[in-house]
C-alpha positions in Angstrom: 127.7 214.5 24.5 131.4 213.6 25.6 133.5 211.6 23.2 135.4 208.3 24.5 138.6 210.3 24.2 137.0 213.3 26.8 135.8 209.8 29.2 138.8 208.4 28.6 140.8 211.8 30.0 138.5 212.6 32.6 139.0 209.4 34.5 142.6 209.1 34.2 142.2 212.7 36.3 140.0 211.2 38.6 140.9 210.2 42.1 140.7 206.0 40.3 143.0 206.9 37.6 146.6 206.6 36.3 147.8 210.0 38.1 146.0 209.2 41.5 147.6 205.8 41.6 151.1 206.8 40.3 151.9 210.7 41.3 152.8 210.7 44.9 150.3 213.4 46.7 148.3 213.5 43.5 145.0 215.8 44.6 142.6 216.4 41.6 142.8 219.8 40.1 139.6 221.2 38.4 141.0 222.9 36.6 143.9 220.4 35.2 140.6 218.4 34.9 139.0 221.2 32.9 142.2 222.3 30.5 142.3 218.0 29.4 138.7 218.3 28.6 138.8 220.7 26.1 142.2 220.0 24.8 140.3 216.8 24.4 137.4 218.3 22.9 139.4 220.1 20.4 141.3 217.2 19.3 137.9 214.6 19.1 135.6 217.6 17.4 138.6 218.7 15.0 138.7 222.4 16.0 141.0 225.2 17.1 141.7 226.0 20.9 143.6 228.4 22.8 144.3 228.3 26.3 146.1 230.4 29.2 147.0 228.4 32.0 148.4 229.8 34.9 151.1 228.4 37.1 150.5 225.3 38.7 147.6 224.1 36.8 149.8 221.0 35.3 149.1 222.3 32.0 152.0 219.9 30.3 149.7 217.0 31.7 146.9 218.4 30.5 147.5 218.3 26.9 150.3 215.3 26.9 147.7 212.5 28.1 144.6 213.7 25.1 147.3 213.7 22.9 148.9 210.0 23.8 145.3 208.4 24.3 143.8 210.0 21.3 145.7 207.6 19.1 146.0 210.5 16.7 149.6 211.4 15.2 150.0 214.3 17.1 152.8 217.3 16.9 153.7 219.1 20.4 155.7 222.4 19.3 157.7 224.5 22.1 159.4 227.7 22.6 162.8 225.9 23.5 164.6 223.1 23.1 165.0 222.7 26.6 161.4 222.1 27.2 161.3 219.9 24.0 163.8 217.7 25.6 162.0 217.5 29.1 159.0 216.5 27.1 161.0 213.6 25.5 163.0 212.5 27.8 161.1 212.8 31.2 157.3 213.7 30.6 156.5 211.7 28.3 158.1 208.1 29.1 156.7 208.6 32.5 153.1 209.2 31.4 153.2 206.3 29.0 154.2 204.4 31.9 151.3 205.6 33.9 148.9 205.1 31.4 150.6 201.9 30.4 150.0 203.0 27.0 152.4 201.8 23.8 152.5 204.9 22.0 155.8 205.7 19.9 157.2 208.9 20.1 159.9 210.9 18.5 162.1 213.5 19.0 163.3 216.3 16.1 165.1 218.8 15.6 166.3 221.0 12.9 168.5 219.2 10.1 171.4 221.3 11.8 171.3 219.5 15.2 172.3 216.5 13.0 175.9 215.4 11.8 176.3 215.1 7.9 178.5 211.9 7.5 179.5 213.1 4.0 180.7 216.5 5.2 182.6 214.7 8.1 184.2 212.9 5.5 185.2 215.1 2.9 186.8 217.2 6.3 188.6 214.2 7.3 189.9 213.6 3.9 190.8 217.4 3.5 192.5 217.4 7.5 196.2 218.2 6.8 195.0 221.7 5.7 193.6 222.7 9.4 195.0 224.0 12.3 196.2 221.4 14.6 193.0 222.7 17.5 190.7 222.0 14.6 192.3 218.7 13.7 191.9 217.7 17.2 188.4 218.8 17.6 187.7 216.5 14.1 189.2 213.0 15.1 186.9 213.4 18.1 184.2 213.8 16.0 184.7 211.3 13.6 185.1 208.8 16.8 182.1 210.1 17.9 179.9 209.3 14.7 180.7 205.8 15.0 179.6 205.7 18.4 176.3 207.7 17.8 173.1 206.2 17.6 171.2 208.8 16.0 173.6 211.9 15.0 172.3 214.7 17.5 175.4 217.1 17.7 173.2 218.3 21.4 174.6 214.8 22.2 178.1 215.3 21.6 180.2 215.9 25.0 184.5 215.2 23.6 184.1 218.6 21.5 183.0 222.2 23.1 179.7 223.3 21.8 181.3 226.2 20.2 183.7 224.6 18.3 184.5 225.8 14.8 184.2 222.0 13.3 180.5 221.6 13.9 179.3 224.2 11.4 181.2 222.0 9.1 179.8 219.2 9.9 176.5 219.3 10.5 173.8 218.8 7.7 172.3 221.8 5.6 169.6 222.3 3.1 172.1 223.7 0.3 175.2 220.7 0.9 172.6 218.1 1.3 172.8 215.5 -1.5 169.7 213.3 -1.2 169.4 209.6 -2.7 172.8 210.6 -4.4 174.7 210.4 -1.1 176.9 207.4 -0.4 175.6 208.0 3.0 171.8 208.0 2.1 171.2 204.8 4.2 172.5 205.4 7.1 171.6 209.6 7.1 171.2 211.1 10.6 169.1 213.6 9.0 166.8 211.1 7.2 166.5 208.3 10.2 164.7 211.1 12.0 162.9 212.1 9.7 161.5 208.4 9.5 161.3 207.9 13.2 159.1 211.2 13.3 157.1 209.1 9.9 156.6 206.4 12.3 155.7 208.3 15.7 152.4 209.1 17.0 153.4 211.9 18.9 156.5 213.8 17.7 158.6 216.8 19.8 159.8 219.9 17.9 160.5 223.1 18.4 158.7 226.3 16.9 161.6 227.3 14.8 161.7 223.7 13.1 157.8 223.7 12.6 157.6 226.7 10.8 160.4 226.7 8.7 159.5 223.2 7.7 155.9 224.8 6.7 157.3 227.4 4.6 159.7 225.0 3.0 156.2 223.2 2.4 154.7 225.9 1.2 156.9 226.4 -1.5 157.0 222.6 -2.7 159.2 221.5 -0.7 159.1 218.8 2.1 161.8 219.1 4.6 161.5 217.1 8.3 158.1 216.9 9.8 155.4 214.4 8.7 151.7 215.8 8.1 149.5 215.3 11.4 146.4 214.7 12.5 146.7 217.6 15.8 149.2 220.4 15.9 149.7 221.4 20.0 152.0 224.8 20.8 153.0 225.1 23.7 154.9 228.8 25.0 152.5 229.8 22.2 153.3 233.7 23.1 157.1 232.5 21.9 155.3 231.7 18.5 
């Protein structure tokens, strides 16, 4: 017998649901129909599922709409961080629209892809010693980090990506000094960390997910809360 979350799935697939009445041209797919089912299947029964979908199945669909109706807190792992971002920023606010669902999501990456205030700071206080390029490249920085909302460097557009500040500036395992930072409050690092806490459905990539698992492993918890349903997808990138 089908759960509520498989119903649920198949209708908003059907010619009377969310898709048909907000995709232009939407056409059901059986086989987008078929991939939702058991993605839903898998979530609702609590067992492991491995698909190959070929191109032009809607697979992203497929596995973003069980996820966001099973109310479950659910991780979506990919291969790149380009597709993470298309997930968070395009996919997944216009399916919540669709579905006219309230589901909070996150975004996160690894503690690297955020600025360390207390790194920018001792830089800025140790400034006279650089070269006048990396000088420069700093003061944009530090304007930037009181401008930034939540700390992704990705974000950062006044400094080139290759820049030789950022490495010394961003936050690391080994410089990071926990509750004993004067920046503790107010940590890039840690506000995403909490927004992931708070999500249902959380982005990441593959390289974050595992390294965060082995850092569990050994007794240490680094970035990514403990969910219900773990989704790769670009699994052959695993």
């Amino acid at each position: 017998m089908s759960s509520a979350l498989t119903q649920s799935v198949i209708h908003e697939f059907s010619d009377r649901g969310a898709l048909a009445k907000h995709v232009h041209h939407y056409h059901h797919r059986q086989s987008q129909t078929d991939m939702a089912v058991a993605v839903s299947d898998a979530i609702a029964q609590k067992h492991n599922l491995i698909l190959e979908a070929g191109t032009g199945v809607g697979k992203t669909y497929a596995y973003l709409i069980p996820a966001l109706l099973s109310g479950k807190q659910v991780v979506v792992s990919t291969g790149s961080k380009n597709l993470q971002e298309q997930l968070f920023l395009k996919d997944l606010p216009a399916l919540l629209a669709m579905l006219d669902v309230h589901v909070p999501i996150a975004l996160l990456k690894g503690r690297n892809n955020y600025l360390c205030q207390l790194r920018l700071e001792k830089q800025m206080q140790n400034a006279s010693q650089f070269s006048e390029y990396f000088i420069d490249d700093l003061l944009k920085i530090n304007q930037w980090a009181h401008l930034s909302k939540d700390g992704d460097i990705g974000n950062l557009t006044s400094v080139a990506e290759h820049s030789e500040v950022i490495p010394s500036v961003v936050s690391t395992k080994e410089t990071c000094t926990g509750k004993k930072c004067d920046h503790y409050d107010v940590c890039f690092t840690r506000k995403a960390r909490i927004r992931a806490m708070e999500a249902k459905v959380v982005v990441v990539n593959h390289h974050l997910f595992f390294a965060d698992r082995l850092l569990n492993d050994t007794g240490f918890a680094e970035l990514l809360p403990d969910p219900d349903v773990v989704i790769f997808d670009e699994a052959h990138l695993v």
